[in-house]
N, C-alpha and C positions, 0 to 999 in steps of 0.2 A: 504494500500500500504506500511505503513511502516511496519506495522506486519510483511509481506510477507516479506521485505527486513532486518528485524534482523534475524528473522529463519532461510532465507537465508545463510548470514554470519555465524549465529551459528550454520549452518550443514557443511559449509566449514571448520571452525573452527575444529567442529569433523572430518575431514578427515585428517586433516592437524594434530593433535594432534593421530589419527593413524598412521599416516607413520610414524611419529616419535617412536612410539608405537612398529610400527611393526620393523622397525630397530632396538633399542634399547630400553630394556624394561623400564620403566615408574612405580618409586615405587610407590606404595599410600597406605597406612599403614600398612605399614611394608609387601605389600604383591606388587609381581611385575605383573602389567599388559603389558603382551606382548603375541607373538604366539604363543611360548610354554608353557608360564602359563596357557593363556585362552585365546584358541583359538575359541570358541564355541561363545565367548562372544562379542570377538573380529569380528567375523562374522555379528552376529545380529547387532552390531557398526554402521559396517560401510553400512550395509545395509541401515540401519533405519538412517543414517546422507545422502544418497543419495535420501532417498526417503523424506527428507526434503528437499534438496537442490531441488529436481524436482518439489515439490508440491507447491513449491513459486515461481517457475521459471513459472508453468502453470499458479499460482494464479495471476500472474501479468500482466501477458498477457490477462486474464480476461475467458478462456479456462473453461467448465463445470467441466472438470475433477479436475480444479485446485482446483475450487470450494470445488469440495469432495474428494479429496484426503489430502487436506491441515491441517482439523483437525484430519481426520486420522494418519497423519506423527507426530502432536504434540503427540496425545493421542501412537503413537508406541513409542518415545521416552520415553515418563512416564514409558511405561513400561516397555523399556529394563533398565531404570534409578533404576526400584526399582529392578530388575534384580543385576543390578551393586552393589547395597546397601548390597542388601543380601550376593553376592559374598565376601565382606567385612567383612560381619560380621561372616563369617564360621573360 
């Protein structure tokens, strides 16, 4: 239950760290993440931070799907994270 309720926060986290994103761009090493920079990436984002925010919202309510959608939403994150990394390192 707590798992479910930090993911939680840490996918609102992620949306809330998009608007801001998507209003004004947000440097991170020396490279600006916003719409127009990367918008491709910025999509997977906020996808994969909704689809945490729901998989712990089902997880809690004790829901099958929640079940399995929940380490699914961790392991989407991992990946759009090494997504992210690499975007970095170009």
């Amino acid at each position: 239950m707590i798992i479910s309720r930090v993911v939680m926060g840490f996918g609102l986290v992620n949306c809330l760290f998009l608007a801001i994103a998507a209003v004004s761009p947000v440097a991170i090493k020396g490279l600006s993440y916003g719409w127009v920079q990367a918008p491709s990436l910025m999509i997977f984002h906020a996808l994969v931070s909704a689809a945490m925010v729901y998989a712990a919202k089902e997880k809690m309510r004790g829901s099958d799907l929640g079940h399995k959608a929940f380490p699914a939403a961790i392991m989407s994150y991992v990946l759009w994270l090494c997504m992210a990394l690499r975007w970095l390192t170009q």
